[in-house]
N, C-alpha and C positions, 0 to 999 in steps of 0.2 A: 200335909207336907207339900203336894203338889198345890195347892192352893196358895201359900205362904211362899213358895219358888215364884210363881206366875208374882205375887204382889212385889216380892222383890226385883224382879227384872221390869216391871210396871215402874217400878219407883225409881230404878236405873236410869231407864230412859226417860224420865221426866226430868232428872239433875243432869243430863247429859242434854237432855234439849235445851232446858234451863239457863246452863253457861253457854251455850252455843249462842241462846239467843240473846244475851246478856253481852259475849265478847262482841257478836255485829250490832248491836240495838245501841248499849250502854257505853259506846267507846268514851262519849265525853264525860260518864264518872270516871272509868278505872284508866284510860290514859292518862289523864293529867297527874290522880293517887298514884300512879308508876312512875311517872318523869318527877313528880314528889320525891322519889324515892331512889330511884337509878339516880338521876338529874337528868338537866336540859342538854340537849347537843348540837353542835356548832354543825353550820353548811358542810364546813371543812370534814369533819367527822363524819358525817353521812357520807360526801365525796371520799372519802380513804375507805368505807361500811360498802357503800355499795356500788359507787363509780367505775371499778375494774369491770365487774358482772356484768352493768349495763353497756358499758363502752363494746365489750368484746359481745352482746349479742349484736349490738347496734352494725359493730364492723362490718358483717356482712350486707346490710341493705346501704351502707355508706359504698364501700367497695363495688356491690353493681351499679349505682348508680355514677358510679366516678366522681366523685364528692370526696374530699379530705375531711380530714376529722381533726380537730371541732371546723365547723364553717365557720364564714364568715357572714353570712344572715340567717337566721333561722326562721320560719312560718307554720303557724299552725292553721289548719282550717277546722275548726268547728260545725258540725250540720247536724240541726236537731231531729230535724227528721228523718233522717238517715241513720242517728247515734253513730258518729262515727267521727273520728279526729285525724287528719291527714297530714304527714308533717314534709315538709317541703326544705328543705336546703341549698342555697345558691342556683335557686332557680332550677332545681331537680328534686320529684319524688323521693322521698326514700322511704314510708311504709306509714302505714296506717291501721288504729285503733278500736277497738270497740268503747263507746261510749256506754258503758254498766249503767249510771244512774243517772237522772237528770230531770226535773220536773218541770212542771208547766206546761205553754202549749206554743205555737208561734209566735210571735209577737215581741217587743222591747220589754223590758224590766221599766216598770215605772214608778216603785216605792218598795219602800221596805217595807217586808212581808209579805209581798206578793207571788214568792216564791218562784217567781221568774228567771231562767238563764236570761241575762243580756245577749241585744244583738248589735254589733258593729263591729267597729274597729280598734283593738286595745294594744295595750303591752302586758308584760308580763313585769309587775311591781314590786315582785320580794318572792324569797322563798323563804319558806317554810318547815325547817327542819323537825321541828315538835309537835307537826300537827296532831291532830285526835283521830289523823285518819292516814296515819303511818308517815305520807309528806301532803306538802301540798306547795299549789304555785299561784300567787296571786293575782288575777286580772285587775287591770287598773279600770275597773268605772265605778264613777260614770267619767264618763271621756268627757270633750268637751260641746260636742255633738249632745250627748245623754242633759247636758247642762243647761245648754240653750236650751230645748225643747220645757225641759222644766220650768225653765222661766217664761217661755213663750203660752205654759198650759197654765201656771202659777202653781206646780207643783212642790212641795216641799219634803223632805226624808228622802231620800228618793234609795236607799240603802247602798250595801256595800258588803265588803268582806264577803265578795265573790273567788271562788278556787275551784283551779282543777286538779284535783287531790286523788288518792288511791280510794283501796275499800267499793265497796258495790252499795252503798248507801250514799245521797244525798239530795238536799231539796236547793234550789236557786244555783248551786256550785253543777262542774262535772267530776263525775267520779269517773276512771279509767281502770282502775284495779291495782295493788299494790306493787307490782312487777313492770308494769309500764306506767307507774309512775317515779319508778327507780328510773329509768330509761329517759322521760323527759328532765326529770328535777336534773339530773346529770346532763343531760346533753343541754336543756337552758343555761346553767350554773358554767357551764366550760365555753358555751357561745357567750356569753355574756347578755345582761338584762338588755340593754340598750340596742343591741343586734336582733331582739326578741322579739315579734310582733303576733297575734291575735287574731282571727279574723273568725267572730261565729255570727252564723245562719242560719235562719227559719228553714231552709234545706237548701240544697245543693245547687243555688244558681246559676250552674254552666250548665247545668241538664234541662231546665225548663224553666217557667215563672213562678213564681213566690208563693209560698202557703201563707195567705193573709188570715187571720183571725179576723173574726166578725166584730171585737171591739177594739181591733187597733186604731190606734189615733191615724188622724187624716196624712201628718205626715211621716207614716211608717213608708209610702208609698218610696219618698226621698232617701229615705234610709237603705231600702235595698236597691234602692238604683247606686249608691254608693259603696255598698258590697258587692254588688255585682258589677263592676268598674274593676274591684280591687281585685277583686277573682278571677279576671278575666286573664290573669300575670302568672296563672297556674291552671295548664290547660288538662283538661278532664283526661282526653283520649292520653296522655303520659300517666295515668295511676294504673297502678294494678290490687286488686282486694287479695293479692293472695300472700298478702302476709296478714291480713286483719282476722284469721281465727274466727273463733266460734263468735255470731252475732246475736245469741242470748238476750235481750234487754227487760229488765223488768222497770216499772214506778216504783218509789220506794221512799222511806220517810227521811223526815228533817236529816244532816249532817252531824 
């Protein structure tokens, strides 16, 4: 009897890990067989779903900061070395993220499947109300920086269908978590795309000099002197980390 109890809470716990590791592994069968099946839904929809929630945590780091809501420009800073996403508003702090997932190592994205975050300078190209990883927000590269280089190395593919999406899994994209990315999707969506801007980094160049990888091309050198120009418009000593929570980070597979 106690032998057949033990096998059945054995076998419990392995259809409980099972889904577990199925709902974070497997998002891109059973989202899509679900939105299959619910249907697809509109920005609007999502903004009506989750836009009160986000706005009203947002209100308070809008409010110390003396920022109106929605701004009139919005910024994101991306730093990979840090994992960490700082979002800026008319020219003031208002709080900052942990970056959950994100692969690769310093350096530009230079093809597809390389599994690289890009680095420079982007916008933000569409949103994404259906993604497989609750939302997501599209970077726009390759820029036009990302493109010359390309033709300058004669590279060709050079990928795409980069995001920064919720969920604590992905490869080449940032993940943020599904809560703060209720928080950006909404607060990009009410700024508007074109007010939106991008800026990621091999790590944090107001603090020191560049994490070069040993096979970045020759001129990555240009590249961060050009982020480091644009960062210079969002000064270190105004952040504060104490809204950015637990800094947790793990590597983690494909999106």
């Amino acid at each position: 009897m106690r032998k057949r109890r033990v096998a059945g809470l054995a076998l419990l716990f392995v259809l409980f890990a099972g889904a577990g590791a199925f709902y974070l592994f497997g998002r891109g069968i059973w989202v899509p067989l679900l939105l299959r099946y619910t249907g697809t839904r509109s920005v609007e929809q999502v903004l009506a779903k989750y836009g009160p929630g986000a706005r009203a945590r947002l209100a308070p780091h809008f409010a110390r900061a003396h920022v109106a809501y929605p701004p009139k420009r919005l910024t994101l800073l991306a730093f990979k070395k840090e994992r960490r996403v700082a979002v800026w508003a008319d020219g003031h702090f208002i709080r900052a993220y942990p970056i959950l997932a994100a692969s690769g190592h310093a350096g530009p994205k230079l093809r597809e499947g390389d599994y690289q975050v890009p680095e420079g300078l982007y916008r933000i190209t569409g949103l994404n109300p259906n993604s497989n990883y609750h939302l997501s927000m599209r970077v726009g590269y390759p820029n036009a920086f990302d493109q010359r280089m390309a033709a300058r190395d004669r590279r060709t593919r050079l990928g795409g269908d980069i995001m920064i999406h919720g969920n604590m899994l992905s490869i080449g994209c940032i993940a943020v978590g599904d809560t703060a990315i209720e928080e950006l999707f909404t607060l990009v969506a009410q700024t508007g795309l074109s007010h939106t801007e991008v800026i990621i980094a091999p790590n944090d160049l107001r603090s020191g000099g560049a994490v070069m990888h040993e096979d970045a091309p020759a001129w990555t050198a240009e590249l961060y002197r050009t982020i480091a120009a644009a960062l210079q418009r969002f000064p270190l000593a105004l952040e504060s980390d104490s809204a950015i929570g637990v800094r947790g980070m793990t590597k983690t597979p494909k999106r």
